[in-house]
C-alpha positions in Angstrom: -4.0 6.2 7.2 -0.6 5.4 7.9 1.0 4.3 4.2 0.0 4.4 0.6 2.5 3.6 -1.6 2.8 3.6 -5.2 5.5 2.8 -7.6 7.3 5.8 -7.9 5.8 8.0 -4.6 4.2 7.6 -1.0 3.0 9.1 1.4 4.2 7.6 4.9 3.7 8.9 8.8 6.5 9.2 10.9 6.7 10.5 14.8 8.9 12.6 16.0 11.1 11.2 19.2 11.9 13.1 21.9 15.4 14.7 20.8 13.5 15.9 17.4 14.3 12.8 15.6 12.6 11.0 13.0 13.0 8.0 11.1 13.8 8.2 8.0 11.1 5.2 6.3 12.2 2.1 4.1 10.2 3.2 1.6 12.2 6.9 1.3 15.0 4.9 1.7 14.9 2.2 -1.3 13.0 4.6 -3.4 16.2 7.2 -3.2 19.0 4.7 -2.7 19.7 6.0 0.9 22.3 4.3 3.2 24.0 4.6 6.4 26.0 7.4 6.3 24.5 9.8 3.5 24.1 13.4 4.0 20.5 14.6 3.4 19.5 17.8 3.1 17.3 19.5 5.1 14.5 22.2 3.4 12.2 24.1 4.7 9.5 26.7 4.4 7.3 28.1 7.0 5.0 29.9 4.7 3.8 26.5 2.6 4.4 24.9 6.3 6.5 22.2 5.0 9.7 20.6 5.1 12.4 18.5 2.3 15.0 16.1 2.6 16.9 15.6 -0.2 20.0 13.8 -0.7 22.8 16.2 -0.7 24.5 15.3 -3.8 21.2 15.4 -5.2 20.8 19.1 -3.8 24.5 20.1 -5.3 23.2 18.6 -8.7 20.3 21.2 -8.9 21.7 23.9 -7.4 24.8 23.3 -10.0 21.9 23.1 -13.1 20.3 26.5 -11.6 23.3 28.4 -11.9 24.7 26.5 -14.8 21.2 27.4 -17.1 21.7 30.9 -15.8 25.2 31.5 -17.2 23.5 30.4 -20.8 21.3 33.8 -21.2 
């Protein structure tokens, strides 16, 4: 299984090259408008054995809304 795609998510394989490198797929990239150039953001966590990318004005939005809601209580 390499690709399933639906409308708004997918799940896509990539390989990792030899300097740790990945490709970030056309699919990711359409779905979250990212071009040449963008800063992404780079998540992880070894306990649920995962990482995110997120765009990083994405990333500043939430983290902005986190502490934002926590200044109204």
């Amino acid at each position: 299984m390499d690709k399933i795609i639906e409308e708004e998510r997918f799940i896509v394989s990539v390989k990792v090259g030899a300097k740790g490198q990945i490709t970030v797929p056309i699919e990711a990239r359409k779905m979250f408008d990212i071009k040449e150039g963008d800063t992404l953001m780079v998540m992880g966590d070894k306990k649920r054995g995962g990482i995110a990318l997120l765009k990083d004005n994405e990333f500043y939005k939430l983290m902005g809304d986190m502490f934002n809601d926590g200044d109204k209580h």
